[in-house]
C-alpha positions in Angstrom: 39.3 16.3 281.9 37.7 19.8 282.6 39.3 21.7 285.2 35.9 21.7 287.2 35.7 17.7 287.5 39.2 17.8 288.6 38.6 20.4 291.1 35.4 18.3 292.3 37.5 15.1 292.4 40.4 17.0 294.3 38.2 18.4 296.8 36.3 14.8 297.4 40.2 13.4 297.7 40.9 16.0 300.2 37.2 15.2 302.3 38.8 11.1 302.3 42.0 11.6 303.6 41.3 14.1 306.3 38.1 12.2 307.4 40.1 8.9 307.6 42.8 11.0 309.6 40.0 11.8 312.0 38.8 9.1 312.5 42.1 7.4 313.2 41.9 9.8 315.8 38.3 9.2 317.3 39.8 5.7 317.2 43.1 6.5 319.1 41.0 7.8 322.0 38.2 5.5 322.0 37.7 3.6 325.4 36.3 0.4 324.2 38.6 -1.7 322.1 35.7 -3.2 319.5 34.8 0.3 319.2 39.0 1.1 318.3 38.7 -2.0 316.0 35.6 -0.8 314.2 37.1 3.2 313.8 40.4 1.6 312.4 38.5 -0.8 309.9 36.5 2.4 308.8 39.5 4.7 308.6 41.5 1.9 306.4 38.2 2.0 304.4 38.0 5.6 303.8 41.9 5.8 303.0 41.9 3.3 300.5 39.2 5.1 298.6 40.8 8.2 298.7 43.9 6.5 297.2 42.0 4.5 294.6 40.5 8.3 293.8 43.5 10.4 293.8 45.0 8.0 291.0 42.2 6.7 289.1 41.9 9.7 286.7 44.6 10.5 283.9 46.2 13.3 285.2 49.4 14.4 286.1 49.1 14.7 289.8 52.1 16.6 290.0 51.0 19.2 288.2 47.4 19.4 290.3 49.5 19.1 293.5 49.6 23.1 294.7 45.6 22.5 294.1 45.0 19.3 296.3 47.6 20.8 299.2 45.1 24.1 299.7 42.0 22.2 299.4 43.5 19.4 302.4 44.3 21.9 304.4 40.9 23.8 304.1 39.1 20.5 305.0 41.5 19.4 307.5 41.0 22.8 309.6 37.0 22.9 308.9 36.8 19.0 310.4 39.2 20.0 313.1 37.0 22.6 314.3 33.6 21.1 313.4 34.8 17.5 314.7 37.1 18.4 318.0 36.4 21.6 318.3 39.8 23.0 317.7 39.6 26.8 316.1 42.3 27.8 314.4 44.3 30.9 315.7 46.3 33.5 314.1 49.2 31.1 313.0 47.1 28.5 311.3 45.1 31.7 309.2 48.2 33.5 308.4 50.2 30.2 307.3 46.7 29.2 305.7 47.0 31.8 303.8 50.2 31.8 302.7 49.6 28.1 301.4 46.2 29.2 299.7 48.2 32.0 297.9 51.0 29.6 296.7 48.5 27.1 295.7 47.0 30.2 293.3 50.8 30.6 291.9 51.0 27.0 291.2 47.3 26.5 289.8 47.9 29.3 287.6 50.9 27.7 285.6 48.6 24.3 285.3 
């Protein structure tokens, strides 16, 4: 598998499981209970396909790990701003990038 199509599935991995995170927690503090019910079913939806994706290909996801940690947390922060409006401050840039340069280290030796 080129190292592009891996990236592409690791980033699409990373979109699933932070998406169905949110929206477990649109679903946490929804007022109406079919609307919880309907955010949960969605969310278990979303996480199963990011698990079926993350080990359908052949890869040693070990090895690809330092990769897929940077890209969730990229996506994590840019739907916790866009979704809840939560910016991240000085902590969550400086540890950012302190995980984005140890997932460079680790992409590096893979």
């Amino acid at each position: 598998m080129s190292r592009g199509l891996a990236f592409l599935i690791l980033f699409a991995c990373a979109c699933l499981e932070a998406g169905g995170d949110a929206i477990v927690r649109r679903g946490m503090h929804s007022g109406a209970n079919s609307t919880r019910a309907v955010l949960y079913i969605a969310a278990a939806a979303v996480l199963f396909a990011y698990a079926w994706l993350v080990n359908r290909p052949p890869w040693s996801f070990g090895s690809l790990l330092g990769v897929y940690i940077v890209l969730f947390f990229v996506v994590a922060q840019a739907i916790s701003w866009a979704v809840f409006g939560e910016r991240p401050g000085g902590h969550i840039l400086i540890g950012g990038a302190l995980i984005v340069a140890g997932g460079v280290v680790i992409a590096t030796r893979a």
